[in-house]
N, C-alpha and C positions, 0 to 999 in steps of 0.2 A: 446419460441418456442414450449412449450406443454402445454400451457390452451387450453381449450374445443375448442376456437375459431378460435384457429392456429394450434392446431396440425398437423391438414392435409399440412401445408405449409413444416412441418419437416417433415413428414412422405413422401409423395410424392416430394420433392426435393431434398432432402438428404438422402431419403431412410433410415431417419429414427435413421442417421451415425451421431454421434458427430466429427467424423476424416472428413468425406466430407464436415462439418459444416464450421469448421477449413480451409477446403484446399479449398473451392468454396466460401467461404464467409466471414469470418473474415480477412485470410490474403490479398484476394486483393483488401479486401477494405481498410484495413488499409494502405496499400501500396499508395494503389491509394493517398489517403489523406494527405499522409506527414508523419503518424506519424511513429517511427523508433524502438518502444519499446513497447511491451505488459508490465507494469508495476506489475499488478497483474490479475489472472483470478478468483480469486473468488467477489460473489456478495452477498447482502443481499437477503436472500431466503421469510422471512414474516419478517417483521418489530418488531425487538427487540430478534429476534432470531439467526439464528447461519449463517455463510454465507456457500456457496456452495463451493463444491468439488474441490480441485483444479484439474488443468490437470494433467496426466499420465505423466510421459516421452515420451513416445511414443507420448502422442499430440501435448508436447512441440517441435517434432522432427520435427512432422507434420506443425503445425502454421509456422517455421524455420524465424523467428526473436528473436531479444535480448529480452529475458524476466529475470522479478524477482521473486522468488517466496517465498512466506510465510510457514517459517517452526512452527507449531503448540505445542510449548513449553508449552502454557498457553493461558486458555480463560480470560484474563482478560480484555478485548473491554468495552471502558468507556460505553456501549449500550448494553454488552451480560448482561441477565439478572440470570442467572439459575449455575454460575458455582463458586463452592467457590474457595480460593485463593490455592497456592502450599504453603508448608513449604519446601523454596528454600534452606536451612540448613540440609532437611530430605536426607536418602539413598534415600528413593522413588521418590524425583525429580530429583536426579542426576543418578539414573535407569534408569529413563523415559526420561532424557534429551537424553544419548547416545541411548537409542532406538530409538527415532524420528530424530537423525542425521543420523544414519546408515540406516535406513528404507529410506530416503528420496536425502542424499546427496549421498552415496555409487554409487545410481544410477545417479543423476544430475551430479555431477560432470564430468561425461563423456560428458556431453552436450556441446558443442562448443558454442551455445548462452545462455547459462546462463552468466547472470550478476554477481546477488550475491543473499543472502536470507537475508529476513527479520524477526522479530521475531513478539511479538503482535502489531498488532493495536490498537492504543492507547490505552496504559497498564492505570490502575488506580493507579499509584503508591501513588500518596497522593489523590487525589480527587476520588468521585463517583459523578453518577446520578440518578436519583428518582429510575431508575428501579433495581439498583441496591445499595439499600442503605443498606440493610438484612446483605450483607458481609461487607461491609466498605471500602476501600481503603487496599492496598497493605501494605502499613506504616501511621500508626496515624500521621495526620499533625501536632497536635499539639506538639509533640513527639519533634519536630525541633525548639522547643522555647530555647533547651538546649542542651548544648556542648556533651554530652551524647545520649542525641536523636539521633543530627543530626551526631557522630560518629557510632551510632547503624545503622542508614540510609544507612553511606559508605559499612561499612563492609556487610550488606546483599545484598545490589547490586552488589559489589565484587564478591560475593558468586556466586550472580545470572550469571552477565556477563561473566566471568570466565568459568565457569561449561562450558556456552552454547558453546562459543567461544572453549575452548578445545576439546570438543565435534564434533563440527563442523570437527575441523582441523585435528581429528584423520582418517574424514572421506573423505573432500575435503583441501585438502591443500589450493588451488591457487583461488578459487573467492573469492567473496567480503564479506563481513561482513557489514551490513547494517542495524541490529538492530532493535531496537523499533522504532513502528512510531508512535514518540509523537504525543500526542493532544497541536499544539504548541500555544493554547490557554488558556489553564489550567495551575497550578501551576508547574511548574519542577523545584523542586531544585538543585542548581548546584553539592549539593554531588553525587546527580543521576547523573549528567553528566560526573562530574569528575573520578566515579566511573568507565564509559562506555568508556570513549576515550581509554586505553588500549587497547579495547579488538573488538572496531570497527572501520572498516574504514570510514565508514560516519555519518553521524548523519542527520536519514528522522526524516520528520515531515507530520502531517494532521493541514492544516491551513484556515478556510475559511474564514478569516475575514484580513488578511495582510500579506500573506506571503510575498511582497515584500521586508518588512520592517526586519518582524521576519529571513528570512532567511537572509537577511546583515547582523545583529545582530551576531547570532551566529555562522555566519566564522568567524567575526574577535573578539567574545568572547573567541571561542575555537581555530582558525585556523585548525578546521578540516572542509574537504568539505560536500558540504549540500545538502538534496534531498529535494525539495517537491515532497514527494512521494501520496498525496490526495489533491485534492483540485478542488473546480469550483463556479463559477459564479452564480448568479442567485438564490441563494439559498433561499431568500427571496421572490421571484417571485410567485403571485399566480399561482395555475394550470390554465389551459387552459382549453375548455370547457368539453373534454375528462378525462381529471382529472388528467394528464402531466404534470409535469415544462418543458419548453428550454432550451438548455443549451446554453453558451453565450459565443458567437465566439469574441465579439469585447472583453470581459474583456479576454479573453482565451488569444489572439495576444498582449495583454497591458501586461499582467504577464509573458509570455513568453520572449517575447525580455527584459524585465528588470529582469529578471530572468539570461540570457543569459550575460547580463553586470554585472552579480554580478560573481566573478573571482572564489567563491568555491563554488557553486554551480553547481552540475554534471547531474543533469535534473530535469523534472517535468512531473509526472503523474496525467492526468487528473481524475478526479472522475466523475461519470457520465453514465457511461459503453457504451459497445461496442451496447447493444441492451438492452434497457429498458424492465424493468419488471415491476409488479404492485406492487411491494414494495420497487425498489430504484426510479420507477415513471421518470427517465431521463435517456435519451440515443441517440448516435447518428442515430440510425436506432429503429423504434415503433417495436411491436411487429408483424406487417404483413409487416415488412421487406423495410416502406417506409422511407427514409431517411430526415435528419433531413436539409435541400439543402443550406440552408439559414446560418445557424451558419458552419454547414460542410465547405460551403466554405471559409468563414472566417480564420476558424481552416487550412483549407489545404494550405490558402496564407498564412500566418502565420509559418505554418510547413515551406513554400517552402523558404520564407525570412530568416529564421533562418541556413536552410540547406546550403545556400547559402553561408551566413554569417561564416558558419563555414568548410566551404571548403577554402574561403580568407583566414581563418587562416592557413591551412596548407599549400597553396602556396608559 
């Protein structure tokens, strides 16, 4: 809504207001559509760089739906390129942790629609990517060939989950704890899980290639419940002639309802955004605010079926 081409659309309809953004256009149209949860509000800002801002409380209050939000413990995004790792054993991450609980929950917690918070997006715990190969992963994979390794594994995720989780509770007692959201296509060893189930109540995942599959898997691995907390269709899809992908309302309505029949799994956030930019390139509404009619709809029968389907349940 502020490249050279559209600003005037922020400027002169919103005055220019990220609150009027919010209250005349995010929220009724997400209403309008079905969906029931802003899952995250931040986005990819340029490509392989850092995402955007989250909301305020104050906008949280404004948008007034269930939202989740990302507390900033660590950049360690299998995609962020530039940030080295914590020494999660040091006084300075356990500093830094209760500063960003107290900075952040102190205030949410008061929020009647918060859900719960999330920690990194897909952490690098054993794996990297090209852009970021300079640091290495979180914990040497090969480290886990041995009884020793993979006891060094538990105990520093302990360390880690712990920290954050007390942390949190010193500040928000009663919502959710929701963790990392793996990349549920990269390696996760189960001492990392094992390590986490204390200390969260869910276990998200980022999955674009089965979540149907991977999320049945690890309810009845773990029997704790499960988020697909990122995920969309179409991934593969060349752009358009604009230079856009679509997003894809018929696989949207296929993962959802089988989603819905998997018994721990407690929702799904679509990836995609609310309004495409030039660097995550998909969104239900372009950047001059015209909407995406075709997959939208899909997506809204889809929301309406499942709403439905879970009102029969509480009758």
């Amino acid at each position: 809504m502020r490249y050279p081409e559209n600003i005037h659309i922020w400027q002169n309809k919103y005055g220019g207001s990220t609150t009027r953004w919010i209250q005349e256009s995010v929220t009724p149209n997400l209403n309008k559509w079905g969906f029931n949860t802003v899952g995250w509000v931040q986005d990819v800002t340029v490509k392989r760089w850092r995402h955007s801002r989250p909301f305020t409380n104050d906008e949280y209050r404004l948008l007034n739906m269930p939202f989740c939000h990302l507390l900033p413990f660590t950049e360690s995004h299998q995609w962020e390129q530039h940030t080295r790792h914590f020494d999660f054993n040091s006084s300075q991450w356990k500093e830094w942790v209760d500063y960003v609980a107290r900075s952040h929950c102190a205030e949410l917690s008061q929020n009647h629609n918060l859900i719960g918070y999330f920690y990194s997006d897909c952490p690098t715990w054993v794996h990297h990517q090209a852009d970021n190969a300079w640091r290495g992963p979180i914990f040497e994979p090969n480290r886990l060939n041995s009884d020793s390794g993979r006891k060094e594994l538990s105990g520093l995720a302990d360390t880690y989950y712990r920290t954050i989780h007390d942390a949190i509770r010193r500040y928000d007692p009663h919502h959710l704890i929701l963790g990392d959201r793996y990349e549920a296509n990269a390696p996760i060893p189960p001492e990392l899980i094992e390590s986490a189930l204390p200390f969260v109540d869910v276990l998200s995942f980022q999955d674009f290639q089965d979540p149907i599959n991977h999320l049945s898997d690890w309810f009845h691995k773990t029997n704790k419940p499960v988020l697909l907390a990122d995920a969309a269709g179409n991934t593969n899809h060349p752009p358009n002639e604009d230079g856009f992908i679509p997003n894809d309302g018929k696989w949207y309505a296929e993962v959802l309802a089988a989603l819905f029949d998997n018994p721990g799994c407690i929702g799904f956030h679509l990836c995609g955004s609310y309004q495409r930019n030039k660097a995550r390139r998909r969104g239900l509404l372009d950047e001059f605010e015209q909407p995406d009619d075709k997959n939208i709809r899909l997506m809204a029968n889809a929301n309406k079926h499942i709403t439905r389907r879970m009102g029969e349940l509480h009758n």
